[in-house]
C-alpha positions as CSV (number, residue, x, y, z in Angstrom):
1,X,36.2,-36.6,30.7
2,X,37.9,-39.4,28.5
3,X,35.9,-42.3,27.6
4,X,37.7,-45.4,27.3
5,X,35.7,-48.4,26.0
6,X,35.6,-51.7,23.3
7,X,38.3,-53.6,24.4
8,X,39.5,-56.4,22.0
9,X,42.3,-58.4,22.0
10,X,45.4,-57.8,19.5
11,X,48.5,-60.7,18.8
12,X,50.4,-60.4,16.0
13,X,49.2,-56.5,15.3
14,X,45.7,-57.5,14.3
15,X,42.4,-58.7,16.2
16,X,42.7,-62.4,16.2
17,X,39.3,-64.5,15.9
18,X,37.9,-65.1,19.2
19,X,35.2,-65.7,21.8
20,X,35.0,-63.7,24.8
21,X,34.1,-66.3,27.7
22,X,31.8,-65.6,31.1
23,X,35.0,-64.2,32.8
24,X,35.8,-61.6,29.5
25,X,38.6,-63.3,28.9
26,X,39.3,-64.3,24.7
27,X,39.6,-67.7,23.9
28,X,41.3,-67.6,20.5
29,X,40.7,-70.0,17.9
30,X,43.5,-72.2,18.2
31,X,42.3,-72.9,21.9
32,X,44.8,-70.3,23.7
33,X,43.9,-67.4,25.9
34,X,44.0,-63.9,26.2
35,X,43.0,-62.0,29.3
36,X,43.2,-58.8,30.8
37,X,44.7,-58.8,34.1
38,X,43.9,-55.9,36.3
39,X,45.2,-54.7,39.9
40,X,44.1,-51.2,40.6
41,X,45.6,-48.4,37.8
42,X,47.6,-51.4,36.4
43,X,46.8,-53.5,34.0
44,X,48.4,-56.1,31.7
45,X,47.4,-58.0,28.5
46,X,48.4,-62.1,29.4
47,X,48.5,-64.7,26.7
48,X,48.4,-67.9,28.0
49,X,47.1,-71.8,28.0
50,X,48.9,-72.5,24.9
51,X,51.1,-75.9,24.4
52,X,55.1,-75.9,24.1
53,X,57.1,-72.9,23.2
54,X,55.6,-69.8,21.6
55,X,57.1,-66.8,19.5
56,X,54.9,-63.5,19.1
57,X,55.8,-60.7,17.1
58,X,53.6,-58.4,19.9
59,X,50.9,-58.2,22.4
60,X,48.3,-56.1,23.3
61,X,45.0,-54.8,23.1
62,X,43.0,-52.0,21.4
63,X,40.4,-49.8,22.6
64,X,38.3,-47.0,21.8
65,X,38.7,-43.5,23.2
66,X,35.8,-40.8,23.5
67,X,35.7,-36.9,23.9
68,X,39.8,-36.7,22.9
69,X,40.7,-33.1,21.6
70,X,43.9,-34.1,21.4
71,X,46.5,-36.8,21.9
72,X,50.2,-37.0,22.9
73,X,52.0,-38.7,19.9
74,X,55.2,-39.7,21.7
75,X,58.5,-40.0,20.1
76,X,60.4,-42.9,20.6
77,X,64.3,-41.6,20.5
78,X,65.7,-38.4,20.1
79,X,64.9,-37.0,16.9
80,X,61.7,-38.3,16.1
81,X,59.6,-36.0,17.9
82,X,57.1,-35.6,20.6
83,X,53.8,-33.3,20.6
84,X,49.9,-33.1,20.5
85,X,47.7,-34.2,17.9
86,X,44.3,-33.3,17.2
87,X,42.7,-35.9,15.4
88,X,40.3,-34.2,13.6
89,X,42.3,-31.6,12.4
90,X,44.4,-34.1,11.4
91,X,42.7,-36.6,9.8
92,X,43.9,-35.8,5.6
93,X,47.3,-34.7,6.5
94,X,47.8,-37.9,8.4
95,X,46.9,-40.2,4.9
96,X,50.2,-38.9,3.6
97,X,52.1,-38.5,6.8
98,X,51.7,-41.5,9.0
99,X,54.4,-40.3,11.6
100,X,51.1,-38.4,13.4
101,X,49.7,-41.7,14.2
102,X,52.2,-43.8,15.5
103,X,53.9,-43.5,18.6
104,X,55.7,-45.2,21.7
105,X,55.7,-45.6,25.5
106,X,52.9,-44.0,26.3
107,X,50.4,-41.0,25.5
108,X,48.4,-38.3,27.1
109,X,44.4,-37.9,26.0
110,X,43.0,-34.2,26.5
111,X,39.2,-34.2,26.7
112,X,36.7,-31.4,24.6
113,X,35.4,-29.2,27.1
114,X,37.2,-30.2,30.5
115,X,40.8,-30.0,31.8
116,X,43.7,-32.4,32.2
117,X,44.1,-35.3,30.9
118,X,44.0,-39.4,31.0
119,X,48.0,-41.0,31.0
120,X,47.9,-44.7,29.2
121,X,51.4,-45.7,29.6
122,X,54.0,-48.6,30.0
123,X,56.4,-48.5,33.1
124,X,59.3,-51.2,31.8
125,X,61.4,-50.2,28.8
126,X,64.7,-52.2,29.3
127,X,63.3,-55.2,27.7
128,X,60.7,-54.8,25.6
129,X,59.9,-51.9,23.1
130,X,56.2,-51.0,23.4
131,X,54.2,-49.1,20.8
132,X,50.9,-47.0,20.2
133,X,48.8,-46.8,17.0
134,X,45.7,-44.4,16.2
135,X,43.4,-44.9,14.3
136,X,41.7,-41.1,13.0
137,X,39.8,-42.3,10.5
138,X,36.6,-42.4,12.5
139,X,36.3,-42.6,16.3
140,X,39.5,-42.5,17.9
141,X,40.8,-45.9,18.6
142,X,44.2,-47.1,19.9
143,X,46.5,-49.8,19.2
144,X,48.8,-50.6,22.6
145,X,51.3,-52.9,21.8
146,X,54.6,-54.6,23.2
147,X,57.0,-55.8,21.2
148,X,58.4,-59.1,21.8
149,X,60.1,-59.8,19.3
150,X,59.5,-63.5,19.3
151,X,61.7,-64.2,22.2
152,X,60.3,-67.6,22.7
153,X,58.3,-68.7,25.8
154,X,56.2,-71.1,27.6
155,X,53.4,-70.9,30.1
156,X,52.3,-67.3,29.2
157,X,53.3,-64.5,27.1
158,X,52.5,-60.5,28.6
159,X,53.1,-57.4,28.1
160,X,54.8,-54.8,30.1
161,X,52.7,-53.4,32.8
162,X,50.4,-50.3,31.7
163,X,49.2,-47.7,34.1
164,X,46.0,-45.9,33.5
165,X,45.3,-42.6,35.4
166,X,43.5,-39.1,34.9
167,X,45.1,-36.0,36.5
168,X,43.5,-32.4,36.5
169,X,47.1,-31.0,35.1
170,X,49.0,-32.1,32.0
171,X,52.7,-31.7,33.2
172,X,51.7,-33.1,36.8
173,X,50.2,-36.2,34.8
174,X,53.4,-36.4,32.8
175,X,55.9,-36.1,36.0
176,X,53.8,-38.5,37.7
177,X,53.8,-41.1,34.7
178,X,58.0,-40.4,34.4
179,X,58.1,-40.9,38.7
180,X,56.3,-44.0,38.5
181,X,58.8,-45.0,34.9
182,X,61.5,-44.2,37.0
183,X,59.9,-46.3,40.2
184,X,60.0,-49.4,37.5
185,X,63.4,-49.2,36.6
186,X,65.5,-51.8,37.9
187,X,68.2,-49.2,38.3
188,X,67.4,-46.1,40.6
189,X,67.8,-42.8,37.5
190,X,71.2,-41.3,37.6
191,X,70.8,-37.1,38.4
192,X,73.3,-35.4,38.2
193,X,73.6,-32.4,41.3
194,X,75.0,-29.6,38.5
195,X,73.8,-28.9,35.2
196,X,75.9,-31.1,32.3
197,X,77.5,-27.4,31.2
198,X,80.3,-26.4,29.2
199,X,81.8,-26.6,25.2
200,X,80.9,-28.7,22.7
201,X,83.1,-28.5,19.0
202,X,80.3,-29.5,17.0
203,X,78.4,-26.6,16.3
204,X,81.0,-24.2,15.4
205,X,84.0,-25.9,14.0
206,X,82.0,-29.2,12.9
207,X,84.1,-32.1,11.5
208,X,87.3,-29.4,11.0
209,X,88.8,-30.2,13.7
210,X,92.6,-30.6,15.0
211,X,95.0,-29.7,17.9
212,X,95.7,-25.9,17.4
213,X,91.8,-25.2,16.7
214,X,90.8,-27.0,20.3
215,X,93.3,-25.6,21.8
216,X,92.1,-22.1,20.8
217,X,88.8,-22.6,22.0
218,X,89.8,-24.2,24.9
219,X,91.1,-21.0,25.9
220,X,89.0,-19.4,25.0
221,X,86.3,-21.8,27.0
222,X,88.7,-21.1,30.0
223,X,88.6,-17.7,30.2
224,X,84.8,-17.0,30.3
225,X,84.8,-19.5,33.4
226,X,87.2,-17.8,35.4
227,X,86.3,-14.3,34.9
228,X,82.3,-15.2,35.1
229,X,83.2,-17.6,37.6
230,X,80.4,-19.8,35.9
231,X,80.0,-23.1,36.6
232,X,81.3,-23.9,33.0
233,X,82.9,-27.5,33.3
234,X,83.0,-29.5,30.5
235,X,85.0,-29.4,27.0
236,X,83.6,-32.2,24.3
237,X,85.1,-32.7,21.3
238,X,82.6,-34.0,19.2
239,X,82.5,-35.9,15.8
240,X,85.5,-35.5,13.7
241,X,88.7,-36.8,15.0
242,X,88.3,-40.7,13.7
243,X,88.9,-41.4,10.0
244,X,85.3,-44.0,10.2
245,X,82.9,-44.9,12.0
246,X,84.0,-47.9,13.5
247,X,87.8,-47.3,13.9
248,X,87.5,-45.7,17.2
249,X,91.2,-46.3,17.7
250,X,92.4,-44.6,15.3
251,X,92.8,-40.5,14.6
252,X,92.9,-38.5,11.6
253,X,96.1,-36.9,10.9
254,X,94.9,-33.6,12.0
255,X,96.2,-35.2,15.3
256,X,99.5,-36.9,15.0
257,X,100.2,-37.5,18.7
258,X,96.9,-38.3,19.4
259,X,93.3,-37.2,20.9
260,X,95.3,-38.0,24.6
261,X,96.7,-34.9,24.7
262,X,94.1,-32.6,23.8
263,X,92.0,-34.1,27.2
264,X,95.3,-33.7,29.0
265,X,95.2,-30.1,28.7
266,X,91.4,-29.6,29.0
267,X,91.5,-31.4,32.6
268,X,94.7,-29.1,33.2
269,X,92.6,-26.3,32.8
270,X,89.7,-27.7,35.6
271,X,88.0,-28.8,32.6
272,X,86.0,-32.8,32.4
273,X,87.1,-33.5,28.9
274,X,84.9,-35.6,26.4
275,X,84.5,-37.5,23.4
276,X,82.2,-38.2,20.4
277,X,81.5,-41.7,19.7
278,X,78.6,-43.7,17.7
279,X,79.3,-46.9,18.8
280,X,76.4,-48.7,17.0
281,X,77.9,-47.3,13.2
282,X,80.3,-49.5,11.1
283,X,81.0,-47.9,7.8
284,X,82.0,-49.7,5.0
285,X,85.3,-48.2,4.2
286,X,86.4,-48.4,7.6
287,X,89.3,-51.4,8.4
288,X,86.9,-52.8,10.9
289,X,84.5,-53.6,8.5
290,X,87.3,-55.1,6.4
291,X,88.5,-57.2,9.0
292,X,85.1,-58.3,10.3
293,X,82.7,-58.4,7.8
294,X,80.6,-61.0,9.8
295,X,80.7,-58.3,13.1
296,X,77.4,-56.9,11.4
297,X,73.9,-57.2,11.4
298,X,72.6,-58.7,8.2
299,X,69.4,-58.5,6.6
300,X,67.0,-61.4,6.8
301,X,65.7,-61.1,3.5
302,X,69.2,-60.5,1.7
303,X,72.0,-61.8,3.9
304,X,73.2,-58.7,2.9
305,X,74.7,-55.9,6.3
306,X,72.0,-53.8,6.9
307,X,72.5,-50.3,5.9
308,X,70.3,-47.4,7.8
309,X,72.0,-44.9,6.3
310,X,73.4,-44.6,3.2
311,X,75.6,-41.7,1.3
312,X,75.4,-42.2,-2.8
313,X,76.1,-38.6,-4.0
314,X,77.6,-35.9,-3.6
315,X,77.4,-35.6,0.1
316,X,79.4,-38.0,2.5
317,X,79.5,-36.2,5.5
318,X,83.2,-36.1,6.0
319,X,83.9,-39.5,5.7
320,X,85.0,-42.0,2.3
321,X,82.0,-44.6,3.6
322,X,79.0,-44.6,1.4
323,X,77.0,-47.0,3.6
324,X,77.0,-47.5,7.7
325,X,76.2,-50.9,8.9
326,X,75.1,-51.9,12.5
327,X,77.4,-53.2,14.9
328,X,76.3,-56.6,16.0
329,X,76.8,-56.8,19.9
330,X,75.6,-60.2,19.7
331,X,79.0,-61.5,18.7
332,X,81.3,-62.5,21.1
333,X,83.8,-60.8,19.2
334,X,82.6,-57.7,18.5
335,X,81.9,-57.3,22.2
336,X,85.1,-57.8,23.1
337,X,86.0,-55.3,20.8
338,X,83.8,-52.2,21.8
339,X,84.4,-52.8,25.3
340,X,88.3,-52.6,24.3
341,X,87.0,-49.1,22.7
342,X,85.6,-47.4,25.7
343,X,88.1,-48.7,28.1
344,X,90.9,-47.5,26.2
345,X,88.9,-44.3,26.3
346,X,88.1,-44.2,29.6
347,X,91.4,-45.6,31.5
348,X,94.3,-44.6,28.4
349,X,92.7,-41.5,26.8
350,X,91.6,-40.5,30.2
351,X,88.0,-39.2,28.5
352,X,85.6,-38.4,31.7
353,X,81.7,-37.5,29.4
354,X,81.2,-39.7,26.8
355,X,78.6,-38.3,24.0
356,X,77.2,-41.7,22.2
357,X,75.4,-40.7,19.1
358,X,73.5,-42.6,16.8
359,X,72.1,-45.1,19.1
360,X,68.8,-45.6,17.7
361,X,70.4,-47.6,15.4
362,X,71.0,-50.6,17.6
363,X,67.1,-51.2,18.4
364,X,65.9,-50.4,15.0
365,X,65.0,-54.3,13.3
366,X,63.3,-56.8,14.9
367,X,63.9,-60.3,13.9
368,X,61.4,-60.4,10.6
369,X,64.2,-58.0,9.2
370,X,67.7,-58.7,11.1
371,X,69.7,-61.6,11.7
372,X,71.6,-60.9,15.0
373,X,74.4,-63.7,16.0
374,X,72.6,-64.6,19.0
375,X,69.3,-65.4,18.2
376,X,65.9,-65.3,20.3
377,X,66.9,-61.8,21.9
378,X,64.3,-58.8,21.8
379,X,65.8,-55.6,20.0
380,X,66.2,-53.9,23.1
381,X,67.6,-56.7,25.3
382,X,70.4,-56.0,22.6
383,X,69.9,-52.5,22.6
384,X,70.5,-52.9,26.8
385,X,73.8,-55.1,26.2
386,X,75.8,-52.2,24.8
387,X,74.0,-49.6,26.8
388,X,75.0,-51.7,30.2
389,X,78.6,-53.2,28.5
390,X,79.4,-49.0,28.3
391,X,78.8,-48.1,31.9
392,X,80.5,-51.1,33.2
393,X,83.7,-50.1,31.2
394,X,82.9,-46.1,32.0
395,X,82.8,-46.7,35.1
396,X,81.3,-43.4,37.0
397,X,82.3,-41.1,33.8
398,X,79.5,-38.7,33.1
399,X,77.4,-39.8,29.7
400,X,75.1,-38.3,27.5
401,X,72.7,-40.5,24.9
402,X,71.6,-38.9,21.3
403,X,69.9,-40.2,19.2
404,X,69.0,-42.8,21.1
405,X,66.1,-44.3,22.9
406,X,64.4,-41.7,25.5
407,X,63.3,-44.8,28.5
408,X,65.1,-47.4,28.5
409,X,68.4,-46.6,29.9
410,X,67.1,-45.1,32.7
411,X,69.8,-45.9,35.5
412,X,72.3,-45.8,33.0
413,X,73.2,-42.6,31.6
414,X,73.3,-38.9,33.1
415,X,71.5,-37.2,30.5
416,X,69.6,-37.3,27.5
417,X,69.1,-35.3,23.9
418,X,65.5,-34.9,23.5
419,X,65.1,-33.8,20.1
420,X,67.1,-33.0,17.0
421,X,70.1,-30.9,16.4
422,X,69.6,-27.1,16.3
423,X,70.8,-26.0,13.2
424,X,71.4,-22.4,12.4
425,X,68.1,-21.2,11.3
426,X,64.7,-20.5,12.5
427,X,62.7,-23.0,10.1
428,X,63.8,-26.5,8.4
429,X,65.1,-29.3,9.1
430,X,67.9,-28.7,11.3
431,X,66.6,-25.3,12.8
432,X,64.4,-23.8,15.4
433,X,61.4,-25.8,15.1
434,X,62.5,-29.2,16.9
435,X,63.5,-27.4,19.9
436,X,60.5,-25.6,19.9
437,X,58.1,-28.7,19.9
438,X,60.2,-31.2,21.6
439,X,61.3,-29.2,24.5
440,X,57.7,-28.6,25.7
441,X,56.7,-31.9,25.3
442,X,59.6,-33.7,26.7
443,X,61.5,-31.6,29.3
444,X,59.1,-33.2,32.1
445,X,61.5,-36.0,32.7
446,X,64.5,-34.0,33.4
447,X,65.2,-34.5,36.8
448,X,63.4,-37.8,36.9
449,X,64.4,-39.7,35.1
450,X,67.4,-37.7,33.5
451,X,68.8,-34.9,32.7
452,X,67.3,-33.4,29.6
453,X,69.5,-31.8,26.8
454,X,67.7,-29.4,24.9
455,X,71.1,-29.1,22.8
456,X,73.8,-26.2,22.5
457,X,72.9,-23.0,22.3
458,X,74.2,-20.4,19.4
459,X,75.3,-17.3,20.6
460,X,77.7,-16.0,17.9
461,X,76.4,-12.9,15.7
462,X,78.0,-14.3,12.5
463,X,77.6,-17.6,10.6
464,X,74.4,-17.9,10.7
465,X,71.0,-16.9,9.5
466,X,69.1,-15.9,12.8
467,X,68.3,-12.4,13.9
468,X,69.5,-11.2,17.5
469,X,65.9,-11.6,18.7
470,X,66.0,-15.5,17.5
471,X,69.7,-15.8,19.0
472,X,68.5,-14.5,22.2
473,X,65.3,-16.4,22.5
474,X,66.4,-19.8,21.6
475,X,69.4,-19.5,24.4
476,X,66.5,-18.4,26.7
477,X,63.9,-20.9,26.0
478,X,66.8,-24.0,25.8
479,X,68.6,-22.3,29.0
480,X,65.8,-22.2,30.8
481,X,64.9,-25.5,30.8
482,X,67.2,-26.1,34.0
483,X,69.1,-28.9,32.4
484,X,71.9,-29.7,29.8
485,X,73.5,-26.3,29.1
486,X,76.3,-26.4,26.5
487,X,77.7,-23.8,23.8
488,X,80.3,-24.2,20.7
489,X,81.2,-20.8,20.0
490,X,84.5,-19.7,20.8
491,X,83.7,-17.5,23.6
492,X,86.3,-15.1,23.0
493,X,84.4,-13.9,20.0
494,X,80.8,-13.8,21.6
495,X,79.2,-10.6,22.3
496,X,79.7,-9.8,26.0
497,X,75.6,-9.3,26.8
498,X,75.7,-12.8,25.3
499,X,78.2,-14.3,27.2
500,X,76.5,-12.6,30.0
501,X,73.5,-14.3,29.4
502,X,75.4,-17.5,29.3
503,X,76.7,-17.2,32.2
504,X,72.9,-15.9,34.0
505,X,72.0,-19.0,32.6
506,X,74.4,-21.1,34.3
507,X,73.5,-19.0,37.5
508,X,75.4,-21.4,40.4
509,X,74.9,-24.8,38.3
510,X,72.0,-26.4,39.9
511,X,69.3,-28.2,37.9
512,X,65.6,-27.4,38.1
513,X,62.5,-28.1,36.9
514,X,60.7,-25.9,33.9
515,X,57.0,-25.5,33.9
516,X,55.1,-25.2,30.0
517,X,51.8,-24.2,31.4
518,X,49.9,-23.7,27.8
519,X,50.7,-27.3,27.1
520,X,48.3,-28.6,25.2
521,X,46.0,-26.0,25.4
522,X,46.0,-24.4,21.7
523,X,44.0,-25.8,18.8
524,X,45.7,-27.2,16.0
525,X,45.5,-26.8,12.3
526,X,48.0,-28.6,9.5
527,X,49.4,-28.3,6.1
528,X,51.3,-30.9,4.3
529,X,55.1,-30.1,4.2
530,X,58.4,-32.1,3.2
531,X,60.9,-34.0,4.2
532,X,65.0,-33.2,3.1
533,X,63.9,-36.2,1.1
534,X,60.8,-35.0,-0.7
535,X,58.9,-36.7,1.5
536,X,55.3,-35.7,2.7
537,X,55.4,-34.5,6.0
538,X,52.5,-32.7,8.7
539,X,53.3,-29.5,9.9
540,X,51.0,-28.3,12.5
541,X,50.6,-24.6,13.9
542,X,48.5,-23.4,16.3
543,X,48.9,-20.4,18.8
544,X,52.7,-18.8,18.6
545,X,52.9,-17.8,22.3
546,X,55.2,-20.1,24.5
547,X,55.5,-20.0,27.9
548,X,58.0,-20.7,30.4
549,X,58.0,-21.1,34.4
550,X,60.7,-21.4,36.5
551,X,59.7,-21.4,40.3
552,X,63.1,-20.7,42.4
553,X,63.3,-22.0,46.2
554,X,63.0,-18.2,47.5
555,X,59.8,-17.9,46.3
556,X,60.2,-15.9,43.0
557,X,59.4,-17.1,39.8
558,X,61.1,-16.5,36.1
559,X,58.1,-16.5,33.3
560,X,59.7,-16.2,29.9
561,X,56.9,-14.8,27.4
562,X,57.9,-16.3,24.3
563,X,56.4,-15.1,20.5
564,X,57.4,-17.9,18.0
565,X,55.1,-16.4,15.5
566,X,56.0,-14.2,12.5
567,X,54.1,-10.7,13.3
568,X,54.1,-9.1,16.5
569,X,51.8,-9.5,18.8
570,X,50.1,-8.1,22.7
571,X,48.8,-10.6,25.5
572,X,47.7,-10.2,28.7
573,X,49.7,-12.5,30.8
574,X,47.4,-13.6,33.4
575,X,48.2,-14.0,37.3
576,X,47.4,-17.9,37.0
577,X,49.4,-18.5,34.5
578,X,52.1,-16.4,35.4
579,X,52.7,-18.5,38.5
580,X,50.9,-16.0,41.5
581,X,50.9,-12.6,42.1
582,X,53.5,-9.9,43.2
583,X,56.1,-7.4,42.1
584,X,57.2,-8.1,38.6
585,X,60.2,-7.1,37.2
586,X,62.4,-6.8,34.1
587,X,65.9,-6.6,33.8
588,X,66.1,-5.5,37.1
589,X,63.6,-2.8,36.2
590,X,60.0,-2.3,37.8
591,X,56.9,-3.6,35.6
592,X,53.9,-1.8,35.4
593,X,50.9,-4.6,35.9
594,X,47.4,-4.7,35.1
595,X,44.6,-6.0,37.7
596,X,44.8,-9.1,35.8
597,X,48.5,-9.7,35.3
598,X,51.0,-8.4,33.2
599,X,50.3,-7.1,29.5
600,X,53.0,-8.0,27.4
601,X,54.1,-6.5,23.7
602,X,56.3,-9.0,21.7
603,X,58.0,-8.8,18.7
604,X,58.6,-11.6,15.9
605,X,60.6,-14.2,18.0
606,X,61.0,-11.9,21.1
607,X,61.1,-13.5,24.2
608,X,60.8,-11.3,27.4
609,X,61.4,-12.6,31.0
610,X,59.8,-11.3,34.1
611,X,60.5,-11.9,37.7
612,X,57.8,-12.1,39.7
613,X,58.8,-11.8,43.8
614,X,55.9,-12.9,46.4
């Protein structure tokens, strides 16, 4: 079992000087208060008996955890990943890369010699983002923070409620955790009752894109639907038809009547049509930026915009800006503005999914680095203005975050990327590998909290550098997941057993939940890798088998046996861990079983699924 113990007191990121009184409560130095406030499972950090108004960078409290094999490091948006760490495997790889010891929200422990696990998380994220250090150096020890940003106060400063439970299960401790996330939330989570399915541009044509190229795979879209009679129903145009970021009323002259009548004709053809926007990006070059210089957030420090991303060389991904600024939403002005941008979307352009990209970037500097127009505001009580501002002007128009942060908008949006794009390759930094981490660590909240988008799948066999084994066991591992299911090849030209298998995926468009029952379970080892930048970065591996379980209301379940590794490989698939016993079977074919389940022969990258009927 986990051991949780040494509890000291943490303002400001560090242990302030103190005195721990009769009750256990800290008196600090400069006569305030901390306490630990307890009711049951749940339990808050409380700052109080302090004079006048007080600004904190954070709160919280740090503690000491024994007998941890391994602990959830857990991503904060999108892209920055989710998955297991085991600290002592970790311990010299985590000097260079210190991604493996910081995380967010909440974490999962997994004890040496036991089952399940201990869930330490936070249940509000709408106002306050809340963070986890540890410390591998010696005994584990963990840092639980929220940020607030120093909003000021008076009487008492807290922070966000943290719930503390042990289940025998990982992804039961995990659901629960996301039920009770969702049970916080001052707005009920938005699930959908179909899968978000259909065509996105991005991942075929990219930022080429113009009238007589949409239309062609809008067609083309059109015609798998109807003959598969798949529950195929939406057509996105991504990224691409805006000269900047920022002028988000304006179109390249790849469409000189407009983006208006490209959604005409998807919604002609039954189709919900969508568009790309990154609401939080203001480049440099773009005329809003010109206009309204002041509509961005500066830096503290300089009084300079901030710039989170920046394009110097050769590279300037499609557009003239070398630098992108943050949007401040904090100005009247600029409010007024985006507002004016998604309800000209919504009610003009007649756009019913809305894809908003990049939206990490809003919730990204706290105070010691950004000044915001309106001051005293935590980074996600601004973060919450646009997310809130955009379903007010959406109205009930389906929307999907990326890039963004993965709890707070619960309420707000339909569904949610959870890691980074897929690339078309099986190992690097847009490839394979985020899906393959992410997805098992994450795809618990879809249908919580959510809908989760594992991203689209590739099913083309040219223009990229994946084998048919790799094609076909990404689009099995993403489409099982029982969530987000979306595509950007131009159908036409797919392979019919893949556009079969797209349209199996799809099956009658109803989400469902997707078991990952070896989560956690394989040791670890690490090697020090790179970034695209040169930067150090921990690469962990550990056992190659993945597995999948999909329990469908008649009984049956789908187990997808799943070899990531690079040499071929034989396991015995047990009955327990394929779900229960029964009559297995493979392409509609019978499956010869042994006593103790089924044996299975992979491949490199094969995936095989079984059907198992009671």
């Amino acid at each position: 079992m986990i051991v949780l113990h040494e509890f000291t007191p943490l303002l400001d990121g560090v242990v302030p000087a103190h005195t721990v009184e009769a009750d256990g409560a800290w008196r600090l130095s400069d006569g305030s208060r901390m306490r630990l406030v307890r009711n049951a499972d749940r339990l808050r950090v409380v700052l109080d008996e302090f004079a006048g108004e007080r600004r904190i960078a954070s709160i919280g409290l740090r503690l000491t955890a024994g007998n941890v094999r391994q602990y959830l490091r857990n991503g904060y948006m999108s892209w920055d990943g989710s998955f297991f760490v085991e600290p002592g495997a970790a311990r010299e790889v985590a000097k260079a890369d210190p991604k493996l010891t910081n995380g967010y929200a909440m974490t999962a422990l997994l004890p040496h010699g036991g089952v399940g696990t201990t869930v330490i998380g936070f249940l509000r994220h709408d106002r306050y983002q809340s963070r986890f250090r540890f410390d591998i150096a010696g005994p584990l020890s963990i840092d639980i923070e929220t940020l607030i940003d120093r909003v000021p106060h008076r009487g008492e400063i807290a922070t966000e409620e943290l719930v503390v439970f042990a289940d025998d299960d990982i992804e039961t401790a995990l659901r629960r955790w996301a039920r009770l996330v969702a049970e916080a939330a001052p707005l009920a989570p938005r699930l959908p009752e179909r899968r978000l399915s259909g065509w996105c541009s991005w991942y075929n044509l990219y930022a080429s894109i113009g009238e007589p190229a949409l239309h062609e795979h809008l067609d083309a879209a059109a015609r798998f639907r109807d003959e598969k009679q798949s529950p195929f129903d939406i057509f996105l145009v991504d990224d691409g038809f805006t000269p900047e970021m920022g002028d988000w009323l304006e179109l390249k002259p790849q469409f000189p009547n407009g983006i208006k009548p490209v959604l005409d004709a998807a919604r002609d053809k039954g189709f919900t049509p969508g568009l790309w926007i990154a609401p939080f990006m203001v480049g440099n070059r773009s005329k809003l930026y010109a206009a309204h210089p002041d509509w961005v957030v500066k830096s503290r420090t300089t009084g300079k915009p901030l710039a989170p991303m920046t394009f110097y060389g050769e590279f300037r991904w499609h557009k003239r800006s070398e630098e992108y600024y943050v949007l401040d939403l904090t100005h009247p002005e600029a409010e007024a503005y985006i507002r004016e941008v998604f309800r000209t979307w919504a009610q003009d352009w007649g756009c019913g999914y809305f894809k908003t990209d990049f939206m990490h970037l809003g919730s990204l500097y706290g105070p010691d680095e950004a000044v915001w127009h309106q001051q005293g505001l935590s980074r996600i009580a601004i973060w919450m203005k646009l997310a809130r501002l955009i379903r007010e002007e959406i109205g009930e128009a389906q929307w999907l975050l990326c890039g963004s942060p993965l709890w707070a908008p619960v309420g707000l949006v339909d569904a949610m990327r959870i890691g980074r794009d897929i690339g078309v390759s099986w190992k690097g930094h847009y490839s394979a590998e985020s899906l393959l981490r992410d997805q098992t660590a994450r795809n618990y909240a879809s249908g919580i909290l959510w809908q989760a988008d594992p991203d689209c799948i590739l099913l083309r066999d040219r223009f990229h550098d994946l084998s048919d084994d790799q094609v076909h066991s990404l689009a099995l591992f993403a489409g099982l997941a029982g969530g987000v299911l979306m595509t950007s090849d131009q159908l036409d030209q797919v392979p019919e057993p893949r556009r079969q298998l797209l349209a199996e995926l799809a099956a009658d468009g109803v989400p469902y939940a997707c078991e990952f029952p070896l989560l956690g379970q394989t040791a670890l080892r690490y090697r020090l890798g790179t970034t695209p930048t040169g930067a150090p970065m921990a690469v962990s591996e550990g056992d190659p088998l993945l597995v999948q379980r999909v329990r469908r209301p008649d009984g049956r379940v789908l187990v997808n046996v799943f070899n990531t590794g690079d040499d071929a490989t034989e396991r015995l698939i047990g009955w327990e861990l394929a779900g229960g016993e029964g009559g297995v079977t493979e392409d509609g074919a019978a499956v010869a079983t042994e006593s103790g389940g089924i044996l299975v022969r992979l491949r490199p990258h094969q995936s095989r699924l079984f059907q198992i009927a009671p």
